[in-house]
C-alpha positions in Angstrom: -58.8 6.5 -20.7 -58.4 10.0 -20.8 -55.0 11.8 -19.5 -56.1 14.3 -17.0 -53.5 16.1 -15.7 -50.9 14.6 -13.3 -51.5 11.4 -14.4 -48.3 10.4 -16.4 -47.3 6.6 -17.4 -45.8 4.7 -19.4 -47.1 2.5 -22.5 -45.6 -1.0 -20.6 -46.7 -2.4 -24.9 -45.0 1.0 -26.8 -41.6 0.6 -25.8 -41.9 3.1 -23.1 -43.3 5.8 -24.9 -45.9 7.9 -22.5 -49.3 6.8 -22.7 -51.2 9.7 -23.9 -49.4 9.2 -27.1 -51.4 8.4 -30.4 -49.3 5.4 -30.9 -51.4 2.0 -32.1 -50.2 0.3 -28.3 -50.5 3.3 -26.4 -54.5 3.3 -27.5 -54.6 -0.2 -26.5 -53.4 0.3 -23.2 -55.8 3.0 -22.5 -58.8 1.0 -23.8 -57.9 -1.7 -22.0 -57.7 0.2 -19.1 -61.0 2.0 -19.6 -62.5 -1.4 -20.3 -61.4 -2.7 -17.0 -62.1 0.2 -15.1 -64.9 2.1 -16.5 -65.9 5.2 -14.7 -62.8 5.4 -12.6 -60.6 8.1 -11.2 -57.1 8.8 -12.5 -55.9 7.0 -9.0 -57.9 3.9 -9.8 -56.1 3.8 -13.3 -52.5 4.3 -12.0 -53.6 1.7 -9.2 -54.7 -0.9 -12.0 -51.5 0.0 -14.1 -49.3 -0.6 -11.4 -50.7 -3.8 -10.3 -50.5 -5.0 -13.6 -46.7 -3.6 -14.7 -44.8 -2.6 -11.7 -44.1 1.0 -11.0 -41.4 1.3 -13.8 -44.7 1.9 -16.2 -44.6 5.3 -13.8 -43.1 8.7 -15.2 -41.9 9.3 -11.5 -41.9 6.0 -9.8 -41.8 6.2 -6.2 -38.6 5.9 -4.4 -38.6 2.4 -2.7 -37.0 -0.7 -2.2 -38.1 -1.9 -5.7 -37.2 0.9 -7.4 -33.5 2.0 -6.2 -31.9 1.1 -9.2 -34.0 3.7 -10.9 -33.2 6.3 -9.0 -29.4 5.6 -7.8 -28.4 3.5 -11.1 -27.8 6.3 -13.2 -25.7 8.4 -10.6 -24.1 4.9 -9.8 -22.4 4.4 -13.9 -21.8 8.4 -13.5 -20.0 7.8 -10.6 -17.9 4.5 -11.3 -17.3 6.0 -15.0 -15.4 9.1 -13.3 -13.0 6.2 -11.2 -12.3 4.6 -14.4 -11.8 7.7 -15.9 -9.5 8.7 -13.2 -7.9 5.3 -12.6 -6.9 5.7 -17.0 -5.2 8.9 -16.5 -3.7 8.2 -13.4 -2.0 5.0 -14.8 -1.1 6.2 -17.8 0.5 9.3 -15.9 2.9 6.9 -13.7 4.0 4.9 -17.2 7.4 6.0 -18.6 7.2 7.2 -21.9 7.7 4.3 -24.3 11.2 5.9 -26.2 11.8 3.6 -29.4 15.4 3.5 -30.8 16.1 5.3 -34.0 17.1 3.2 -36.6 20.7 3.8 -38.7 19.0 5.9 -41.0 16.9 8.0 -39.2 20.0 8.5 -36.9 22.2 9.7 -39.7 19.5 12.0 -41.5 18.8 13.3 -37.4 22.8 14.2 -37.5 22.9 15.1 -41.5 19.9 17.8 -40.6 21.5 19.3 -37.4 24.9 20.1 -39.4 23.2 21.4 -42.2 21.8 25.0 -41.7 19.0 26.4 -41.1 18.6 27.0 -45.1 19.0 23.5 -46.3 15.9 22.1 -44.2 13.0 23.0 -46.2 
């Protein structure tokens, strides 16, 4: 099968690399597909490849029932990733800071280094 242009697909075998690839799957596709269809348009290919794979072998599947997840799932984990985004900051915004007790030592060196000078802290 030849690639003509503006007929795009994907290799359903070549883990969705684009058919007119020179990959060893991608060249089996399109032989099978000229093998089955010999002498056919571009329309007839896509037609045969779509019966055969469903339209996700499609660079632009259409937009139908079938393929909604395609088009909205992407826009669907951008948008649920901004709430849990949001939902993080906001919860971690209403927590009070978490204020640990100084222990007796760090407490004494705390008053030892505010009665020294300025000179003695280095």
């Amino acid at each position: 099968m030849t690639c003509r242009k503006g007929f795009a697909a994907w290799c359903a075998r070549a883990s969705r690399s684009p058919i007119p690839t020179p990959t060893s799957p991608a060249r089996c596709a399109r032989s099978s597909a000229s093998r089955s269809l010999p002498a056919k348009s571009d329309q007839d290919i896509r037609d045969f490849l779509v019966a055969r794979y469903g339209d996700f072998v499609l660079l632009d599947p259409p937009f139908k029932g079938s393929t909604y997840v395609l088009w909205i799932g992407p826009f669907a984990i951008l948008v649920l990733a901004a709430i849990g985004v949001a939902i993080f900051f906001r919860r971690r915004a209403q927590e009070p800071a978490r204020v640990r007790e100084l222990s007796v030592d760090e407490h004494s060196r705390v008053v030892r280094l505010l009665q020294d000078g300025p000179e003695d802290r280095a």
